[in-house]
Structures are given as C-alpha cells and as structure tokens.
C-alpha positions, 0 to 999 in steps of 0.5 A, a space after each residue: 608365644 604360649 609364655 606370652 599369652 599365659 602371662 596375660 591371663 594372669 595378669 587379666 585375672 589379677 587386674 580384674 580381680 582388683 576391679 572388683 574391688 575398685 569402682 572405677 576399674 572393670 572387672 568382666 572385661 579382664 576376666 573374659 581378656 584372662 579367659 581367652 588368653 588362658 585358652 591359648 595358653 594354660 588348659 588347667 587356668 582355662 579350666 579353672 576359670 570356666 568352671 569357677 563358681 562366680 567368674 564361669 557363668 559369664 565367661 560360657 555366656 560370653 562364649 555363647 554369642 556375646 551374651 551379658 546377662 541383666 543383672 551384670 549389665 545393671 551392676 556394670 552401669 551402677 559401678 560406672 556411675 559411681 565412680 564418674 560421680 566420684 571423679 566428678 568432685 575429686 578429681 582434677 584437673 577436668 578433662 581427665 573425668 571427663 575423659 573417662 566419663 566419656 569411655 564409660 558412656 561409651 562401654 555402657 552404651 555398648 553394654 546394653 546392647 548386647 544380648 542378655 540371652 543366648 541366641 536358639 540354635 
C-alpha cells in the first residue's frame, strides 16, 4: 500500500503542477491530494511539500480546518472562469462545456464556502 499511495502523491504533485500552468486544470486540489498521500507514504515528500515556500502555506491552512485563504479563492474563481469562457467558444460539441462549466460552478460554490481562517482553539 505505501507503493500505492506514494505513486499518488507523485502523480497528484505532477498533475497539479501541470494545472498551474493550464486554466482549465486544478492546481490546489492535486497538491492537497499529493500531500495527504504523501503523508501515508513517503515523510521526506510529506516534508518537502509542508515546508515548500509556495505549496506549505496551503497545505497547513487546509490542515488546520479547512481553511482556503482569499486570495487563493479569487485566483480559484478567475482560472475557472477563464477557462469556461474559453470552452465557451471553442469548444464542441456543447454539452462537453457545459459539463464542465457545471463542475466549476459547482467547485467554486463549495470554495467560498470555506473558511478563510483558522478556527480559535
């Protein structure tokens, strides 16, 4: 099983690193999917990735209640939109934007309903 789980988070890490550059791509959800896997399976990753200067502070934030700070949120909501505008007029056939502009609705609405800070222990 730790083969198993360590192969996700590396595979998580690559897929949300590659959404990072592509709008219609998450990047946060693979990096927490990654982190969590890596937590099963590998301490050095878990530890790489917690302590990463731009992938930690979410992955702490997320740990400590679910937390997804503003700014990540709004960059969430612009990359979601752009690429639905994108899928909007290229396209085809139309249920497939559609589709997917429904799961981003969807993800966005979830999104802003999470806390943006801790919860007071």
């Amino acid at each position: 099983m730790r083969w198993l789980f360590k192969a996700l988070a590396v595979t998580s890490l690559a897929l949300g690193i590659i959404g990072a550059f592509i709008p219609v791509m998450p990047t946060v959800p693979f990096v927490l999917l990654a982190a969590w896997a890596a937590a099963k399976s590998s301490p050095r990753l878990s530890h790489w990735l917690e302590t990463h200067p731009r992938m930690g502070p979410y992955i702490r934030d997320w740990r400590q209640g679910g937390v997804v700070n503003r700014r990540a949120k709004w960059t969430a909501t612009v990359m979601m939109s752009g690429g639905a505008l994108f899928m909007s007029v290229f396209v085809r056939p139309w249920w497939v934007p559609v589709t997917a502009i429904t799961i981003m609705v969807g993800v966005g609405l979830w999104l802003w309903q999470r806390p943006e800070v801790p919860p007071v222990s």
